[in-house]
N, C-alpha and C positions, 0 to 999 in steps of 0.2 A: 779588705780591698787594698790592691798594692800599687800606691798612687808614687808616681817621680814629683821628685821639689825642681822645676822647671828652672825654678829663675836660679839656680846652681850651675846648669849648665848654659847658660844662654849665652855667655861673655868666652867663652871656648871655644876656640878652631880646629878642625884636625889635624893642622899643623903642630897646634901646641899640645896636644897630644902624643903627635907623634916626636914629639924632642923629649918627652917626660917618660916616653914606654923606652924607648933605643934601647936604655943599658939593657932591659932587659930579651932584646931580642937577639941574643947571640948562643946559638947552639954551643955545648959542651960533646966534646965527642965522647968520653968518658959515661956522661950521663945519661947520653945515648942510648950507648952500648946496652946499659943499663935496661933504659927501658926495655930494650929487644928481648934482653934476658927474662926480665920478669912479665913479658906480655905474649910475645911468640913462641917462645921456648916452650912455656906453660902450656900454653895453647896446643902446641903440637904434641908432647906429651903425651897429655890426655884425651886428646885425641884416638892416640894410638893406641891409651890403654883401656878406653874404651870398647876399641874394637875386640884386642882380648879380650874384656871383661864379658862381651857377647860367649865368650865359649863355657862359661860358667851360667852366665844367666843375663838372662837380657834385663829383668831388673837390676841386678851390678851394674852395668854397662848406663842403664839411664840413670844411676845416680851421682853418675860425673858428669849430666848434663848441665846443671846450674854453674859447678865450678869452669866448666871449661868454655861455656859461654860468655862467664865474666872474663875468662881471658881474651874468649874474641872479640867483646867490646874494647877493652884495654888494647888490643893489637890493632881496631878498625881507628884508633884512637893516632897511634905511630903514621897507619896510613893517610889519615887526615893533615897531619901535620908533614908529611912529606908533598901532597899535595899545594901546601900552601909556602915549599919550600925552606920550613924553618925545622925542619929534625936533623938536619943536618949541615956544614958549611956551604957544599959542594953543591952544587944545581946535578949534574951527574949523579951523584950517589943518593940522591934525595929520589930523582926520576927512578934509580935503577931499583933501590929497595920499594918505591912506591908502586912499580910495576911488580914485581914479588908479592908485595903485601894485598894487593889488589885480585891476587889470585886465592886469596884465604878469605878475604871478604867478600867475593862473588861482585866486583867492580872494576871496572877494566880506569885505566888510572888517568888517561886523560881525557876520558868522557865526563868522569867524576871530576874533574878538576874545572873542567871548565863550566860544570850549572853548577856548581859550589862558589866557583868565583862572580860567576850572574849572581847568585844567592847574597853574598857580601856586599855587592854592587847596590841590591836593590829593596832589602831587608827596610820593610816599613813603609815602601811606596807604592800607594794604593795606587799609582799609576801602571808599573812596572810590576804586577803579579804575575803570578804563573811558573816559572823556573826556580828547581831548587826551592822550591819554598812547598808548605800544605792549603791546598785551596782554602782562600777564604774569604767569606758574601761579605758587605755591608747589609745590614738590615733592608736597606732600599732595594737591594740589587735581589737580595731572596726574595720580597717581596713580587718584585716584578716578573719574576719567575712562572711559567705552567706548574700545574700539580705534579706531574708526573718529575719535572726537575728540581722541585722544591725536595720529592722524597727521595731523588737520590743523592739529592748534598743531606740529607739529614740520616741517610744510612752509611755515608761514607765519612757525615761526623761522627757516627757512633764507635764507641769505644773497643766495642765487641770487632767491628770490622776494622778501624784504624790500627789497631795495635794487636789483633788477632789474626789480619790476612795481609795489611799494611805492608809485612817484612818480604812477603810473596810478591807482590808488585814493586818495592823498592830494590830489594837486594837480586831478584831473581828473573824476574818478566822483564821491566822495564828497562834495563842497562844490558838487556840485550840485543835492543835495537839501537839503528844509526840514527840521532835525529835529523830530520830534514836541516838542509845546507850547513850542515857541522862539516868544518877544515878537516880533512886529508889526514891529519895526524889525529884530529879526534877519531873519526871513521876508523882509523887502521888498527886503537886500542881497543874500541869498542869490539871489531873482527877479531885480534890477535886474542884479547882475552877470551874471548869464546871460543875461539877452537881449542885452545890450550885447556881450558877446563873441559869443555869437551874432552877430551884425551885423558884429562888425571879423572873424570868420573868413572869415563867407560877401565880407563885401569884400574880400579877400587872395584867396579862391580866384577871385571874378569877375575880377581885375586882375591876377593870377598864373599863376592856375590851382591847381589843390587838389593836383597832384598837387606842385609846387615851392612851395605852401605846406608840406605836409607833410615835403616834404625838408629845411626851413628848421625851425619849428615844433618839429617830433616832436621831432628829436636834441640839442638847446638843451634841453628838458623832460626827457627822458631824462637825460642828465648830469648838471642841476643839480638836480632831482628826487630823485635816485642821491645825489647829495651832502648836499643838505640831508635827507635821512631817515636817512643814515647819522651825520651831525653831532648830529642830535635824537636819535637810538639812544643816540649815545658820551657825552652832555652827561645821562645818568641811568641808563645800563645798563651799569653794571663793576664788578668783582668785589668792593670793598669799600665798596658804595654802599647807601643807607640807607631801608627799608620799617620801619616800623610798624604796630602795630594804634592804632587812631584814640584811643581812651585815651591812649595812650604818643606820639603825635604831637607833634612840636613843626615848627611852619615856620623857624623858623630852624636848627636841627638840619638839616632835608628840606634845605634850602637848603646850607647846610656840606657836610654827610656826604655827601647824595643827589645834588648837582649835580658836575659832574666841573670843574677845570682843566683843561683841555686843550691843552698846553704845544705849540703849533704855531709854525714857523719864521715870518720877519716878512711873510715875500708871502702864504705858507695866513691870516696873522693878518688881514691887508689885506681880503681878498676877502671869509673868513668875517666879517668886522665886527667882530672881534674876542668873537666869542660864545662861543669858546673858557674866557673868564673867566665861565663861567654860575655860580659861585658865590656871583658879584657881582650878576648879575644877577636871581637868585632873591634876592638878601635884599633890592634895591634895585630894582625896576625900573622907575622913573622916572630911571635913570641915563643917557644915551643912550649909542649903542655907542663912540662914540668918547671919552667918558672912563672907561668899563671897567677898562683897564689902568692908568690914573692911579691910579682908587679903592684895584687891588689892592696897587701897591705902593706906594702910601702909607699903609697901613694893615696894621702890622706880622699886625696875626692873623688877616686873611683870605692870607697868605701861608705858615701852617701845613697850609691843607687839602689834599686830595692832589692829587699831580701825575698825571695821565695824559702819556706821550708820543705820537708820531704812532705809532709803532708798537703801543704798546699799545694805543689806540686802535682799529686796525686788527684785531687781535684780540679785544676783547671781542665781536663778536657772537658767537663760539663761547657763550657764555655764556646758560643758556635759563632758567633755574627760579631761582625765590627760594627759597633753603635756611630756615627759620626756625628749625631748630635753632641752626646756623652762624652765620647773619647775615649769608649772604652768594650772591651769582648764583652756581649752579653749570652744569657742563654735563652735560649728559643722561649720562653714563658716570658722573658724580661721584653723580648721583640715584639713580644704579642700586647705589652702595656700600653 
């Protein structure tokens, strides 16, 4: 069990917080760059040479599905962080590549920006669910549930659908629509983005054909789809992580207790962008992802919060209900005690 030492952060503001992260929220244009090289360049590559690889064998071809997947987590990675305005100095070059990059990850850039920034806002407030986050019951509240709704929260927790069809409804369905009373400039990315992918599909399938689009396409989305929803599950859904009622909320707390470490090996750390350190990144998020791990270990007390391993990781999704007696995710057996 991954319990936080409360009384560590109780005497902390997000003020003082935020005066301890600054130095490190200062984009490098250089390192930038960088990134771009080793995350989109890649990406697009292999991409391409996958599509070659279909003229040899379509086996070849899917065996740069894994590699070139990790690049487009590492590139949805750049796009994130332009979202949140820290990949770059400039608000302008931050929007324009994040519009760009928005086009390789199937997200149009300021629909995504603004339930990501609800998501920041309201990460751990058993008030404020719903936006940017993955549903999820109290014990009480499943309880009070018909049969019929009880089995579709417990097939839309299962793992086979969350992280098997998941990337279908996040990256593909969902961010196709306008949500109701979303701003004018939200509406017009969510529109722009879809016509323009519109347009770069039907030009792959006129040039390709739709059928070795899809052979290229689909399993790239699939995989890193699969990955990144399971990443955003582990980085707030485990067992000793942190819901409040909106009274008793604090964002630095959400931030601490509720966001995970996720202590991954130095190539998982590469790819994923190091988002692993989201403890960091919820208290800071004008930090970009590449001084993350700087912030964490140079700052002795963002090095108390808990660790998750790859492995543990890998098992929290067992994990479905918020206990509020407890304090803690349990799994549907432990709700039934």
């Amino acid at each position: 069990m991954v319990v936080w030492p409360n009384a560590s952060i109780g005497s902390d503001s997000p003020r003082s917080w935020r005066g301890v992260l600054d130095a490190y929220a200062e984009p490098r244009l250089g390192r930038s760059v960088l990134d771009l090289a080793t995350s989109v360049v890649p990406y697009l590559a292999l991409f391409a040479a996958m599509i070659l690889a279909l003229r040899v064998s379509v086996w070849l071809s899917l065996l740069l599905v894994v590699p070139a997947s990790a690049f487009l987590v590492r590139t949805f990675i750049v796009f994130h962080d332009c979202t949140h305005g820290s990949f770059m100095r400039s608000r302008r070059a931050n929007d324009a590549l994040g519009v760009a990059l928005g086009l390789l990850v199937w997200l149009p850039y300021r629909g995504w920006q603004h339930e990501h920034a609800v998501h920041h806002a309201t990460a751990g407030d058993l008030d404020r669910r719903g936006v940017g986050d993955i549903e999820t019951l109290t014990v009480a509240e499943y309880r009070e549930l018909p049969a019929w709704r009880q089995i579709a929260y417990r097939l839309f927790r299962n793992p086979l659908v969350m992280f098997g069809l998941g990337w279908l409804l996040v990256l593909v369905l969902k961010p196709r629509f306008v949500a109701r009373g979303a701003r004018p400039r939200v509406r017009n990315s969510v529109l722009g983005t879809n016509v323009v992918l519109a347009l770069i599909v039907a030009a792959f399938c006129l040039t390709i054909g739709w059928r070795d689009y899809l052979l290229v396409q689909g399993p790239v989305l699939l995989v890193s789809g699969s990955v990144g929803v399971w990443l955003f599950y582990v980085q707030h859904q485990f067992e000793g992580t942190y819901w409040q009622a909106h009274a008793d909320w604090r964002y630095d707390h959400a931030a601490l207790a509720g966001s995970s470490y996720l202590k991954l090996p130095g190539v998982l750390r590469f790819f994923t962008g190091n988002i692993g350190f989201h403890h960091v990144h919820h208290l800071s998020v004008g930090i970009p992802n590449y001084n993350l791990q700087a912030a964490h270990d140079g700052t002795e007390r963002l090095q108390a919060v808990p660790q998750l391993t790859l492995r543990q990781g890998l098992r929290a999704p067992r994990l479905k209900l918020w206990d509020e007696r407890s304090g803690r995710l349990v799994t549907f057996r432990e709700a039934r005690a």
